[in-house]
N, C-alpha and C positions, 0 to 999 in steps of 0.2 A: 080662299079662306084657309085657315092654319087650324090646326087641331093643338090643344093641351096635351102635356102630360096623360089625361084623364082619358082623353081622347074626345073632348068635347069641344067645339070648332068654336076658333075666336076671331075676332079683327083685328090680327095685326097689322104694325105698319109695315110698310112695301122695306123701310129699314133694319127692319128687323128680321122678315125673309130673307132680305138679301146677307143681313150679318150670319144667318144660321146656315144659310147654304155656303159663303164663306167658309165658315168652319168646319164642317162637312166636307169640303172638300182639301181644307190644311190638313186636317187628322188622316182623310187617303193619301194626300201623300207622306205624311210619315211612316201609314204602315207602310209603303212601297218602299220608302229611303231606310226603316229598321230591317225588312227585310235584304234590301241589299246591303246596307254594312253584314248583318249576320253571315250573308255566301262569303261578300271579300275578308271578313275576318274567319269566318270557321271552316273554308276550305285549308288555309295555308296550317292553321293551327292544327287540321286534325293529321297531317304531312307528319308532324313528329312522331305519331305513336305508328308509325306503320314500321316493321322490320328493317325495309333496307335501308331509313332514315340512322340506324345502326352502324351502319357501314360506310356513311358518306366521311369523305375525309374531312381535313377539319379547315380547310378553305371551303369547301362547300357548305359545311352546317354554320361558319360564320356569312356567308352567303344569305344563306337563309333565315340568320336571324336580322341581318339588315334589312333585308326586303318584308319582312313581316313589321317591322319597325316602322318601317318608310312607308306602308301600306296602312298603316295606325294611324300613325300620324295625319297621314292625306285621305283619310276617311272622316276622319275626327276635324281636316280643315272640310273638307269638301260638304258634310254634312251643316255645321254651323256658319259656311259661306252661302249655304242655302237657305237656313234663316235670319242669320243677321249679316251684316256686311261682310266683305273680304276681309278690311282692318281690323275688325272684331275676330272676325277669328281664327288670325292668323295666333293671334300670340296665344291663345289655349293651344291651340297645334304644336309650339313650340313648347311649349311646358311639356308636351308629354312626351316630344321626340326628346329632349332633356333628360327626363325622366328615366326613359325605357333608355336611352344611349348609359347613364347613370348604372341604373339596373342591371342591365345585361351586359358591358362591357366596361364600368369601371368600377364598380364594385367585385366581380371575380378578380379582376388583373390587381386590386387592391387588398385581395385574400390572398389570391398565391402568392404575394409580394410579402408580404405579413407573416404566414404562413412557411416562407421557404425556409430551407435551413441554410443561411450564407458561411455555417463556418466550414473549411476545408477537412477534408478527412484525409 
């Protein structure tokens, strides 16, 4: 027997237990899957404020920002391939590896470009 809101026992149907334990058990695992995007996103992220992230040359910190890129991306597939198809969603995944490739590497290289001074001194 099923208890109310109220906490007062009802009959429900055996389908209706079964769709509540269902869901009960979809929402664990999202906390399980937010929690793990939060580690694979907020370990690499917090990598930049540390000191020697200062001193990495500058193949290394473009390194790093591909890999946190690539890491978005395939968090952002890997999460909505666990609840809707692969094909579904593959192309969100794509939009934001667009996105962030946009963002991070063609809009600088289209400020410095902008930005330089090409006349000769």
């Amino acid at each position: 027997m099923s208890h109310g809101t109220d906490g007062v026992p009802y009959a429900g149907s055996g389908e209706d237990e079964a769709a509540c334990k269902a869901y009960a058990e979809i929402l664990q695992e999202v906390r399980i899957a937010q929690t793990a995007v939060q580690f694979l996103l907020g370990f690499p992220m917090a990598v930049a404020v540390t000191p020697r992230f200062a001193v990495l040359a500058t193949a290394d910190r473009a390194l790093y920002v591909t890999a946190l890129m690539l890491a978005m991306s395939a968090a952002v597939l890997l999460v909505r391939s666990l609840v809707l198809s692969l094909s579904q969603a593959g192309l969100p995944a794509a939009v934001i590896l667009c996105w962030l490739v946009g963002f991070w590497f063609a809009m600088p290289i289209w400020h410095r470009v902008r930005h330089t001074d090409l006349t000769p001194r």
